[in-house]
TORKOL-4160 file (C-alpha; in steps of 0.2 Angstrom, whole numbers, padded with zeros to 4 digits, m for minus):
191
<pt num="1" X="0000" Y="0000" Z="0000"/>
<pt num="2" X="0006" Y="0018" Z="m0006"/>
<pt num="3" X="0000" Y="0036" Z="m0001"/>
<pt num="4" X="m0010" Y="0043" Z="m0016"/>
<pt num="5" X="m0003" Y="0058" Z="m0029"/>
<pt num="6" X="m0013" Y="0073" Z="m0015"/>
<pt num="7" X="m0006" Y="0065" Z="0000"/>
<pt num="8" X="0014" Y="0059" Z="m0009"/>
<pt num="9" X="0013" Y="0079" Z="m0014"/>
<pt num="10" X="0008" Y="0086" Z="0003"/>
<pt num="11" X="0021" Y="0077" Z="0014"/>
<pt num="12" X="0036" Y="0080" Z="m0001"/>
<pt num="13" X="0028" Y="0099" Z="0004"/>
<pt num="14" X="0028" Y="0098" Z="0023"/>
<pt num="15" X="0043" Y="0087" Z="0024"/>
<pt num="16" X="0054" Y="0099" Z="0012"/>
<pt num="17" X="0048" Y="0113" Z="0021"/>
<pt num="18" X="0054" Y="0106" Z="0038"/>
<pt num="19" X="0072" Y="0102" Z="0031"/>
<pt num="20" X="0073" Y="0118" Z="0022"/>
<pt num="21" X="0071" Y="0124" Z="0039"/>
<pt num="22" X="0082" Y="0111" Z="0051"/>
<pt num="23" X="0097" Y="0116" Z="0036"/>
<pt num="24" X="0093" Y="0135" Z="0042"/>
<pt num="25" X="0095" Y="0129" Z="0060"/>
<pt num="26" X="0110" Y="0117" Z="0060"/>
<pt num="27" X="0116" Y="0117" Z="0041"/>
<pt num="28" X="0119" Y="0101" Z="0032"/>
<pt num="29" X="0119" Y="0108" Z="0013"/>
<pt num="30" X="0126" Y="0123" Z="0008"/>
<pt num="31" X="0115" Y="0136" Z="m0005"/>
<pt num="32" X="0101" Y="0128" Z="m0003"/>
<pt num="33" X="0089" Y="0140" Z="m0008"/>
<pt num="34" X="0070" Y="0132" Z="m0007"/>
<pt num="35" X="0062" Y="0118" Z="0000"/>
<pt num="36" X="0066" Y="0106" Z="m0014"/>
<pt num="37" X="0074" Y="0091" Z="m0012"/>
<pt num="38" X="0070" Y="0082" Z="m0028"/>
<pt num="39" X="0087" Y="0080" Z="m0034"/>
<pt num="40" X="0096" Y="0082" Z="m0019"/>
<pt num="41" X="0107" Y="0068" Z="m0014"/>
<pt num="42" X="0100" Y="0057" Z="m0003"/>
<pt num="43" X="0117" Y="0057" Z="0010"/>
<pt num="44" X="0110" Y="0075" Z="0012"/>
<pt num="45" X="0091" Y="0072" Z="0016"/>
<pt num="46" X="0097" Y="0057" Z="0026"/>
<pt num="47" X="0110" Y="0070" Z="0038"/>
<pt num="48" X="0096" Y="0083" Z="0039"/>
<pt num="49" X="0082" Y="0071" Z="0043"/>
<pt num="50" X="0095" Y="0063" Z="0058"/>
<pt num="51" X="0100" Y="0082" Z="0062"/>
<pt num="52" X="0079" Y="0085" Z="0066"/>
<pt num="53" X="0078" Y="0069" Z="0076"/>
<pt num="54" X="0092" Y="0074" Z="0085"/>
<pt num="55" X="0083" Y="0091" Z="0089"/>
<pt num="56" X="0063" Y="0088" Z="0089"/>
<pt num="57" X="0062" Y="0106" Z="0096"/>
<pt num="58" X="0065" Y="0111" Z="0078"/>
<pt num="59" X="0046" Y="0104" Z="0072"/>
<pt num="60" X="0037" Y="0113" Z="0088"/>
<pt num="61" X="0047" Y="0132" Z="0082"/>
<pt num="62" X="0044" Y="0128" Z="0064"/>
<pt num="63" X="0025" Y="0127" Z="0070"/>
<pt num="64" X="0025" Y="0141" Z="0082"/>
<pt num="65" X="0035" Y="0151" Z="0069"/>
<pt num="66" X="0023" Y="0148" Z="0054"/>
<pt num="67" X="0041" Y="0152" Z="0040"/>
<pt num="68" X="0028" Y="0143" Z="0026"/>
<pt num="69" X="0011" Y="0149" Z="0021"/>
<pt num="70" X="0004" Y="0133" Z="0028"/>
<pt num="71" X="m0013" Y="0130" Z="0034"/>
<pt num="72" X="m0019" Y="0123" Z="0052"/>
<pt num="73" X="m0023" Y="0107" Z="0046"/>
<pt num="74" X="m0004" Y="0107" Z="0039"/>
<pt num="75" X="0002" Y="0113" Z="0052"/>
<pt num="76" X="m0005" Y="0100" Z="0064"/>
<pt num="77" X="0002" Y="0085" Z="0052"/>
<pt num="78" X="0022" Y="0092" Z="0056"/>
<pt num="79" X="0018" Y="0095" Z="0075"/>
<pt num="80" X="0012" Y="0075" Z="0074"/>
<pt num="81" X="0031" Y="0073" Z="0069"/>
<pt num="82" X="0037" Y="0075" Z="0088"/>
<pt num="83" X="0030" Y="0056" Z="0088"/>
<pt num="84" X="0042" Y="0050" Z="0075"/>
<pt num="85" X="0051" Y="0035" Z="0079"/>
<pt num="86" X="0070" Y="0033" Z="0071"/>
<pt num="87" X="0079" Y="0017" Z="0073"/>
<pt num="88" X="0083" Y="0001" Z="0064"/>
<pt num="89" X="0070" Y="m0011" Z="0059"/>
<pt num="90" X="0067" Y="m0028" Z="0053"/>
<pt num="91" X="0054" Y="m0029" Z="0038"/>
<pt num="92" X="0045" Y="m0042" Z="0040"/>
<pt num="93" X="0031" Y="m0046" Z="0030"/>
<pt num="94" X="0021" Y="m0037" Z="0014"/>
<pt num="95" X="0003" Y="m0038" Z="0020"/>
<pt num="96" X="m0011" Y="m0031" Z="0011"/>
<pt num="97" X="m0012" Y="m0014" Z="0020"/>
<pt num="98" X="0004" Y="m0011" Z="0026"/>
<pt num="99" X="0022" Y="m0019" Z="0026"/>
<pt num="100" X="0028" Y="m0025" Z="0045"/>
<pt num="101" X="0042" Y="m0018" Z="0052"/>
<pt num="102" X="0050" Y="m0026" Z="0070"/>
<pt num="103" X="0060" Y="m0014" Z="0079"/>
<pt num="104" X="0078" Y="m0018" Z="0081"/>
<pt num="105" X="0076" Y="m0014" Z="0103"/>
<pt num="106" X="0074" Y="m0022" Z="0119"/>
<pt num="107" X="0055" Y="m0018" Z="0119"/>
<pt num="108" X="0050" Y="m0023" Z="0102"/>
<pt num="109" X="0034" Y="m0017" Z="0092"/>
<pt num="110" X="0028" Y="m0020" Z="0075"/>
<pt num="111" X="0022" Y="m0006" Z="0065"/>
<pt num="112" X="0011" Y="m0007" Z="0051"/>
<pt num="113" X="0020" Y="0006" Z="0037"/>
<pt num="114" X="0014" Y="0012" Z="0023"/>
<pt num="115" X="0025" Y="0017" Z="0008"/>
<pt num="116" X="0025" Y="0034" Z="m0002"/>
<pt num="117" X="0025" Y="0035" Z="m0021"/>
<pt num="118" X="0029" Y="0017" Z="m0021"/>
<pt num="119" X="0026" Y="0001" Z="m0013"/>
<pt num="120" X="0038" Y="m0002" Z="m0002"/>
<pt num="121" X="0041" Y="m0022" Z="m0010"/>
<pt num="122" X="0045" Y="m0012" Z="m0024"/>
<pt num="123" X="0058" Y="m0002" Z="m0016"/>
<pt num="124" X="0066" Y="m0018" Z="m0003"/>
<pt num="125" X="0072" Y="m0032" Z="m0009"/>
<pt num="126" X="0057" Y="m0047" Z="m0009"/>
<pt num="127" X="0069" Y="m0059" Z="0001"/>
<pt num="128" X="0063" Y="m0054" Z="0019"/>
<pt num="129" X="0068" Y="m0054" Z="0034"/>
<pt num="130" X="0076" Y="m0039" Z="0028"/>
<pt num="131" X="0087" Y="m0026" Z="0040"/>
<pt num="132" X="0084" Y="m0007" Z="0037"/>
<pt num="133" X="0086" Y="0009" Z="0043"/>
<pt num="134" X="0073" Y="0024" Z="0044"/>
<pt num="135" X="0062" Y="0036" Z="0052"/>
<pt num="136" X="0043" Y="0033" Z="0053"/>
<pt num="137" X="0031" Y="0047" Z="0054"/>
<pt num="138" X="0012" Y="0049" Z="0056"/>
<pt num="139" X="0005" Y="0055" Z="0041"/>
<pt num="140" X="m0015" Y="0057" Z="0042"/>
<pt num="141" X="m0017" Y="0043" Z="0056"/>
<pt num="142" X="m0007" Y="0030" Z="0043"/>
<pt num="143" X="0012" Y="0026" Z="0047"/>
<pt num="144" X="0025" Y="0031" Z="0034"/>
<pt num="145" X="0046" Y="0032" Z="0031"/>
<pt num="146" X="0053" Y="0049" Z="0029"/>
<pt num="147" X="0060" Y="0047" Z="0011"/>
<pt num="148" X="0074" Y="0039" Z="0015"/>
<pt num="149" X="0076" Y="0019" Z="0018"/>
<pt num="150" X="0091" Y="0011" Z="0019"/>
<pt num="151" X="0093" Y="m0006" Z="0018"/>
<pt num="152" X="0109" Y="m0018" Z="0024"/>
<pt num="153" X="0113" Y="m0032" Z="0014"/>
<pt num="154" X="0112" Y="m0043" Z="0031"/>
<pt num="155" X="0113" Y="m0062" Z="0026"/>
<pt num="156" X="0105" Y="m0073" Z="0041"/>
<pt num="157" X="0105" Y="m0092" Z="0043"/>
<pt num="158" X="0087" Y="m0100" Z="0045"/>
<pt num="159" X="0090" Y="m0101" Z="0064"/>
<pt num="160" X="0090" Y="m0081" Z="0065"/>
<pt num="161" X="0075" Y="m0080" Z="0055"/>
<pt num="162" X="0066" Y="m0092" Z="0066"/>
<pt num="163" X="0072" Y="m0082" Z="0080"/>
<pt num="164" X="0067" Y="m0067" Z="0072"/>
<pt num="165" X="0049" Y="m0075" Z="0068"/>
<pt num="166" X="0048" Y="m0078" Z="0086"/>
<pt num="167" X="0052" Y="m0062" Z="0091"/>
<pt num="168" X="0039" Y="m0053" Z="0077"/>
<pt num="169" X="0025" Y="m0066" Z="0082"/>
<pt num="170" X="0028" Y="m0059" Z="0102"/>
<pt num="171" X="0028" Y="m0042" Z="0099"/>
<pt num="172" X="0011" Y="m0044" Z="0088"/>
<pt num="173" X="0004" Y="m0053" Z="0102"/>
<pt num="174" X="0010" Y="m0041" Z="0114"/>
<pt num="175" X="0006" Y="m0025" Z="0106"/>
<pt num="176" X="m0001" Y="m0029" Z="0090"/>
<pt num="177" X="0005" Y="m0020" Z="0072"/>
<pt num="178" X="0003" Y="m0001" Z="0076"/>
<pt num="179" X="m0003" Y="0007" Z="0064"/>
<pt num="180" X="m0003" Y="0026" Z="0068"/>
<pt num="181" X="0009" Y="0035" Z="0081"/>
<pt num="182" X="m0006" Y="0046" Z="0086"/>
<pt num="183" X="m0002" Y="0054" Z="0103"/>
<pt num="184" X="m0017" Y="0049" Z="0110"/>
<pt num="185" X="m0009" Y="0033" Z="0117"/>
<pt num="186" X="0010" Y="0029" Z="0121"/>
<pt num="187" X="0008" Y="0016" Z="0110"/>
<pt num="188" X="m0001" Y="0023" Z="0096"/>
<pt num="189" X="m0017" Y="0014" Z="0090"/>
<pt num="190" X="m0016" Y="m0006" Z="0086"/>
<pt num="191" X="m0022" Y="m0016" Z="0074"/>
């Protein structure tokens, strides 16, 4: 499953706007002029997007400070971005509605992620388990990644997947796949 063209272009617009202004903050790329990020390389969107995570205060004063022409509704989708959750994660399955990504911690969830202008099975390799790095932010009570997904070329024996389908199949159990990082629960909302 994949965001449609309205909602790909709105967070490409939100989200270039929030890196234009974390580069203004704590500069990554120099003469960067607009918020446009189409054909910037992605080593440069990946440092700005860990420069923001590293400084979440940065979505809270680009809200409060209103540097874009953005509506309420807009300006509520980047203030949801305080919820983001950065790490490295397993993917772990193509379901119908979402892919399943396990969270490479001590207290594992599964989220329920949705991909942007593509799915994400066409961007991963189809052999899964398969080991990636991103951030996942709400977007209009769905999960997504933040444009940038890297994967590892991680080659496990069939005693770590087991292990890992062990540990995926007690996380859903536990917490079941979550599928939006609203704030209105620690956890987000389950499926």
């Amino acid at each position: 499953m994949k965001l449609n063209e309205e909602d790909v272009e709105l967070f490409y617009k939100l989200s270039g706007a929030l890196l234009f202004y974390t580069n203004q903050n704590y500069p990554v790329t120099k003469n960067l002029k607009e918020p446009v990020f189409k054909n910037a390389p992605p080593a440069d969107i990946k440092s700005l997007y860990e420069r923001l995570s590293a400084h979440t205060e940065l979505i809270d004063s680009f809200v409060d400070e209103k540097p874009f022409s953005f509506t309420q509704e807009e300006l509520e989708i980047v203030k949801s971005w305080n919820n983001l959750v950065k790490g490295k994660f397993w993917i772990m399955a193509y379901l119908r509605d979402h892919t399943t990504f396990l969270t490479v911690s001590n207290k594992q969830k599964v989220y329920g992620v949705i991909g942007l202008q593509d799915n994400i099975r066409d961007v991963i390799p189809p052999s899964l388990p398969h080991y990636v790095e991103t951030i996942l932010l709400p977007f209009r009570g769905k999960i997504v990644y933040c444009g940038y997904i890297y994967g590892y070329d991680v080659r496990i024996d069939e005693n770590v997947k087991l292990s890992l389908k062990g540990e995926y199949q007690k996380a859903r159990r536990k917490f079941g796949i979550i599928t939006s990082l609203d704030e209105s629960t620690s956890e987000g909302t389950r499926r």
